[in-house]
C-alpha positions in Angstrom: 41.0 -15.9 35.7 37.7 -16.8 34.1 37.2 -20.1 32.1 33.7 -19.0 31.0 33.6 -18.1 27.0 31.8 -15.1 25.6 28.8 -16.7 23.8 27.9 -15.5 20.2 24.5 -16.2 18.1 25.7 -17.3 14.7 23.5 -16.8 11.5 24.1 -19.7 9.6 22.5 -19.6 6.0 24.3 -22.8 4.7 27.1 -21.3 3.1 31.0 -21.2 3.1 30.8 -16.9 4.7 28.8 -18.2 7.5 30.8 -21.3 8.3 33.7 -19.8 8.1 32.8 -17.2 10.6 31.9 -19.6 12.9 35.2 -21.5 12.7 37.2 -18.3 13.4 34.7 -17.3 16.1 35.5 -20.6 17.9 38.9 -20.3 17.2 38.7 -16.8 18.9 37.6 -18.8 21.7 33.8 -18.1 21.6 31.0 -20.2 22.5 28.8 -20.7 19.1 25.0 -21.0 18.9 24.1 -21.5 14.9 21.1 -19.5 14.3 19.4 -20.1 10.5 16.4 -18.0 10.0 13.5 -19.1 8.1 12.7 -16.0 6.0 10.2 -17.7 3.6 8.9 -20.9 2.2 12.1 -21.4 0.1 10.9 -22.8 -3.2 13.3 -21.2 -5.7 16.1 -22.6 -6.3 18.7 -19.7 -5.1 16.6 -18.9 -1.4 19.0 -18.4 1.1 16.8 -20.9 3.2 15.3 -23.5 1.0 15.5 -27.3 2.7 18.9 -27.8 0.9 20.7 -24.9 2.8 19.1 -25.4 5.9 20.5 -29.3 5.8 23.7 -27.6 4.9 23.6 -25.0 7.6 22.4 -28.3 10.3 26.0 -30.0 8.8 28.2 -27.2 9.3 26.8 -26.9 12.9 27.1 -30.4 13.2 30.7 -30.8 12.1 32.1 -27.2 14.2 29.9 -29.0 17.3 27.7 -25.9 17.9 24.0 -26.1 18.9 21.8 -25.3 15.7 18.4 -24.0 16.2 16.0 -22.8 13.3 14.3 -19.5 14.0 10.8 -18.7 11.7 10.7 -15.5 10.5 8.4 -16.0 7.6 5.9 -13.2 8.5 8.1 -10.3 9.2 10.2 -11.3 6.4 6.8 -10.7 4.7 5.6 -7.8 6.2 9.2 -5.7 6.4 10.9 -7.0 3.1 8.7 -8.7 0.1 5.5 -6.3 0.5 7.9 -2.9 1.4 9.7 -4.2 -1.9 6.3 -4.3 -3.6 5.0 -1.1 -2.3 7.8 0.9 -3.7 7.7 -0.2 -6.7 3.9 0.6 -6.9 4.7 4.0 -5.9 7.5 4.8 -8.1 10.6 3.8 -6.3 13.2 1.5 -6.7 13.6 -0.5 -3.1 16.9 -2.4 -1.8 15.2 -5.7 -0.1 18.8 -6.4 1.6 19.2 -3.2 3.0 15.9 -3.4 4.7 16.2 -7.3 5.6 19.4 -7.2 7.6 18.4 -4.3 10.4 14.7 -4.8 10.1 14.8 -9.0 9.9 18.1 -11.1 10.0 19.9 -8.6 13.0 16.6 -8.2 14.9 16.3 -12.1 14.7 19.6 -12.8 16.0 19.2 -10.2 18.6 15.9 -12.3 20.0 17.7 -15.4 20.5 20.7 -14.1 21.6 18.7 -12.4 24.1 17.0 -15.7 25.1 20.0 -17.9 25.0 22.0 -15.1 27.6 24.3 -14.2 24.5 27.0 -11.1 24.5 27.1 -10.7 20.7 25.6 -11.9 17.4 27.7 -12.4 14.2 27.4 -12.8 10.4 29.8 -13.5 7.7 29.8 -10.2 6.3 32.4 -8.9 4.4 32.4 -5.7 6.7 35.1 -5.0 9.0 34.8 -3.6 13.1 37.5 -0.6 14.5 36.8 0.7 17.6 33.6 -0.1 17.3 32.6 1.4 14.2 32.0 0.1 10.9 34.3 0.3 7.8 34.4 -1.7 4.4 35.5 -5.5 4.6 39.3 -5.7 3.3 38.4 -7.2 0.0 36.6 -4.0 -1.7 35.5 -6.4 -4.2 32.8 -8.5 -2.0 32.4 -5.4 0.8 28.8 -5.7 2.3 29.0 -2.1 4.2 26.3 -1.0 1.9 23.6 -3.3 3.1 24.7 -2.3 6.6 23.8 1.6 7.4 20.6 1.1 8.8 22.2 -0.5 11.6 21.1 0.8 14.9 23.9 1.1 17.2 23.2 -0.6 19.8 22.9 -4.0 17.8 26.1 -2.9 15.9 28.1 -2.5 19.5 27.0 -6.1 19.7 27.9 -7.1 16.5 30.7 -9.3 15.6 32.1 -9.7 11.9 34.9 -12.3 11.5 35.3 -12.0 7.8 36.6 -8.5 7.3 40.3 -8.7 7.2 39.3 -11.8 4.5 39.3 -12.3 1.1 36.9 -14.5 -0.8 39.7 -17.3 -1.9 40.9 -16.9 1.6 37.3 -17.7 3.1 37.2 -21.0 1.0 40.9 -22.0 1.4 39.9 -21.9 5.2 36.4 -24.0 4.7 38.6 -26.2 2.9 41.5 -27.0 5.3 38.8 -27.5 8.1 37.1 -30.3 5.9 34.0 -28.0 5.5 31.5 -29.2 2.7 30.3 -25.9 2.0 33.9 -24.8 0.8 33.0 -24.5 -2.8 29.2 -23.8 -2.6 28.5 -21.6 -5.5 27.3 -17.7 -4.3 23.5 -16.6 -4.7 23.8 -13.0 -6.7 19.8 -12.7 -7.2 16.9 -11.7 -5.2 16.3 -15.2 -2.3 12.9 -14.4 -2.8 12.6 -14.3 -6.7 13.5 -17.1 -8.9 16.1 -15.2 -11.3 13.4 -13.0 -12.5 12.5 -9.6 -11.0 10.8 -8.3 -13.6 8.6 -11.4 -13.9 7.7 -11.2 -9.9 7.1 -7.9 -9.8 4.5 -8.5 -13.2 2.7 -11.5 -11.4 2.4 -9.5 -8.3 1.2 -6.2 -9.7 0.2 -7.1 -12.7 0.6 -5.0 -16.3 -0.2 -1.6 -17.2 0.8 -0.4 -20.9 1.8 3.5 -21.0 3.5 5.6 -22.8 7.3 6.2 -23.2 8.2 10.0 -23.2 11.0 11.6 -24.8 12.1 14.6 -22.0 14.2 16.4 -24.7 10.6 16.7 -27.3 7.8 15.5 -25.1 7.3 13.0 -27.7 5.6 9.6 -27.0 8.9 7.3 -28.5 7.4 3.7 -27.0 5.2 1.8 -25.2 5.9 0.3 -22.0 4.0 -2.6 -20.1 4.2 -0.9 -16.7 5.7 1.6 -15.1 6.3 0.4 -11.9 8.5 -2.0 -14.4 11.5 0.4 -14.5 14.4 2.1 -13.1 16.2 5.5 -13.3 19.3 4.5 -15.2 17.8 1.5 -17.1 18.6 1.5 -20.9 17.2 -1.6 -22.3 14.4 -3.1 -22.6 12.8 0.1 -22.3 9.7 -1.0 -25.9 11.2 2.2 -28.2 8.8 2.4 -31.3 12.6 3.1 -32.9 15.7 5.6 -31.6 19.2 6.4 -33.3 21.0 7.0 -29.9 21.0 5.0 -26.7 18.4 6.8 -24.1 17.8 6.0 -20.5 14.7 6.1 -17.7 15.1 9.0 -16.1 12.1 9.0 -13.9 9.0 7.3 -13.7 5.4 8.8 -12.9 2.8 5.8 -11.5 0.2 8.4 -11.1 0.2 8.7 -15.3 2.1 5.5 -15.8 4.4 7.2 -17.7 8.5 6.4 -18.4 10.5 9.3 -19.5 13.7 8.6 -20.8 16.1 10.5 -22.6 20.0 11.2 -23.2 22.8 10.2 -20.4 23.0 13.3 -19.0 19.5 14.0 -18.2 19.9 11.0 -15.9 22.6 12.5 -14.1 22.1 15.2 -10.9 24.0 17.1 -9.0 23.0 15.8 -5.1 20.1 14.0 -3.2 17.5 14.1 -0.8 17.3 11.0 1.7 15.0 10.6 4.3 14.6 7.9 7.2 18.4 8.5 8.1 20.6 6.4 10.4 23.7 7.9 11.8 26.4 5.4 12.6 28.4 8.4 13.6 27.2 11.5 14.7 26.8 13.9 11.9 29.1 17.1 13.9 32.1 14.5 13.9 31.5 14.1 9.7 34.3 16.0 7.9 34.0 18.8 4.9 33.8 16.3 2.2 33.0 12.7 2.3 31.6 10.3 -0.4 28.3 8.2 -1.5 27.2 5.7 -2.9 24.1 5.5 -4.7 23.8 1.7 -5.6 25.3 -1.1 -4.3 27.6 -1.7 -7.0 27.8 2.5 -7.8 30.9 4.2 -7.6 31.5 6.5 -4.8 31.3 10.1 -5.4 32.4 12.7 -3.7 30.3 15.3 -2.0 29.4 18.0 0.4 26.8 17.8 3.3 24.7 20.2 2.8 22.0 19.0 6.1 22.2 15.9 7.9 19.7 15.9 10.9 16.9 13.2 12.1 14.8 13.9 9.4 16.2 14.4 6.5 20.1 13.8 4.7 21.0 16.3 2.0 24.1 15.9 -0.2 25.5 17.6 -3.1 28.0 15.7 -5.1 31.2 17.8 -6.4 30.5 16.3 -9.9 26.8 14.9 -11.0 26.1 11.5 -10.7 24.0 9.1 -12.9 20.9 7.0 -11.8 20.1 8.5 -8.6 17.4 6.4 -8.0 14.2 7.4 -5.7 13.9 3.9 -3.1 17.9 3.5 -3.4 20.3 4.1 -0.3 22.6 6.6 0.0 25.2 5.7 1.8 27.9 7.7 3.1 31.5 7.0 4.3 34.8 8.7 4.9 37.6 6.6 3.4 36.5 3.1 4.3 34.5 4.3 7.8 30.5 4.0 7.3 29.4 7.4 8.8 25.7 6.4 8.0 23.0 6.4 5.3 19.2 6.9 4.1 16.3 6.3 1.9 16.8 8.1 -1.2 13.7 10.8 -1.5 14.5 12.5 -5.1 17.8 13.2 -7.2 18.2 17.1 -6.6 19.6 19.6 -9.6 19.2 17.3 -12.3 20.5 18.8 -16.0 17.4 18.4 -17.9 13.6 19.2 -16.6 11.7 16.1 -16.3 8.7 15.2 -13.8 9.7 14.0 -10.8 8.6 10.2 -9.8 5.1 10.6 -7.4 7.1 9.1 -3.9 9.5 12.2 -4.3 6.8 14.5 -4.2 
């Protein structure tokens, strides 16, 4: 019998997921390389890289007594999340920067050195679980990272390892804890790591202002002034510079060629299927039943819905009952029960309940 141990390439980002992953992957009887990548310079406080979390990341390595290397990946970091972030909202969209960073950055980083070091696998501490080689939401529904995960390609997922599935968050600190790790009670990051709590305020230093009008879809009526469209999101309520309004209204698309926000009642946000484009099929669309269900937004609901043409190009759904915000730049992501049968780029909301212009990128 062999007494060699399958090697894994470990992201490492200085917190207690990470860790923890790599203490069950040794315990699993792997061979652990700790991997942090260097997305960025790491000046705000909450980047997943700053010098803090890398020292942490080096401790944790140090302490499990894995090799730890530091991988730069400033410029495709760059290049494939912060400027593809910046470009969509010039153009009218509203982009995910995780969803693009983890197939695109973060999995294609691990790959390399994994490559180079003669590792098997990769791993993360995603809250995503592995079943015969396919991909279905993490066991605690509450912290499940699936989302993030569609644009996976499938070799790298066949190669993929994710330790924290069958986990819940107290569990994954309870475990840091007993193993003496220091990172057991390291707070979480919930915002942006390359944006220092304040979105809006990146987005204005970096494409500056633009004041334009705020249009009413119900009247046509100019109802506000806003200080840039790229600035908002289908779904957003507040915030949105109303001159004065007796009932709560919502973005319901946004137009960068006229910088102009129309907003209007709930339901005109709401639409009755999608358009995605730039698909990725974790499972092949013939093996997809009748009826699964998407999700719009990370934290959205998922709705039920038909499948109405899923092919290289182009993903098209229609939900049995409409949905609200269905953002152009957003992923739609599709599953059946807890299995992750793929996703896309969402193109344009399709049968919406009210006519309204449609945001410039989903024409």
């Amino acid at each position: 019998m062999s007494l060699v141990k399958p090697r894994v390439v470990l992201g490492l980002s200085g917190g207690v997921d990470s860790a923890v992953a790599g203490l069950l992957l040794q315990k699993a009887g792997y061979e652990v390389v700790g991997v942090m990548l260097r997305l960025e310079a790491g000046h705000a406080p909450n980047s997943c890289c700053n010098a803090a979390a890398q020292a942490r990341a080096a401790r944790v390595a140090e302490r499990l007594g894995i090799p730890f290397v530091v991988k730069g990946e400033e410029a495709r970091f760059a290049a494939r999340v912060i400027e593809a972030y910046l470009e969509g909202h010039r153009v009218g969209t509203t982009p995910n920067p995780c969803v693009r960073c983890n197939p695109f950055v973060k999995f294609a980083g691990l790959v390399e050195v994994a490559d180079r070091v003669g590792a098997e696998f990769v791993a993360t501490g995603h809250y995503v679980r592995k079943v015969d080689g396919r991909l279905h939401r993490g066991r605690d529904h509450a912290k499940d990272q699936s989302y993030f995960l569609w644009g996976l390609l499938p070799g790298v997922l066949a190669r993929s390892l994710f330790p924290l599935g069958e986990l819940t968050k107290p569990e994954v600190r309870r475990l840091a804890a007993r193993a003496g790790l220091e990172v057991a009670r390291t707070p979480e990051s919930q915002n942006l790591c390359f944006v220092e709590n304040d979105p809006k305020g990146f987005l204005r230093a970096r494409l500056g202002t633009r004041p334009g009008p705020v249009v009413e879809v119900t009247t046509g009526k100019v109802v506000g002034e806003h200080p840039g469209a790229h600035l908002f999101t289908v779904g957003q309520k507040r915030g949105l510079g109303l001159f004065k309004s007796h009932r709560r209204l919502y973005v319901v698309a946004t137009d960068p060629a006229t910088n102009t926000v129309y907003v209007g009642p709930r339901e005109a946000a709401m639409a009755e299927g999608l358009v995605a484009t730039q698909p990725n099929y974790l499972v092949p669309p013939p093996a997809w039943p009748e009826q699964v269900s998407v999700q719009v937004r990370h934290r959205a609901q998922p709705a039920p819905a038909r499948v109405i043409r899923a092919d290289r190009e182009t993903l098209e759904l229609a939900f049995l009952e409409p949905v609200f915000a269905v953002a152009p730049g957003q992923s739609a992501v599709v599953y059946h029960g807890d299995l992750l049968l793929g996703g896309g780029d969402i193109k344009a909301a399709k049968g919406t309940l009210l006519e309204r212009p449609a945001p410039a990128a989903a024409r």
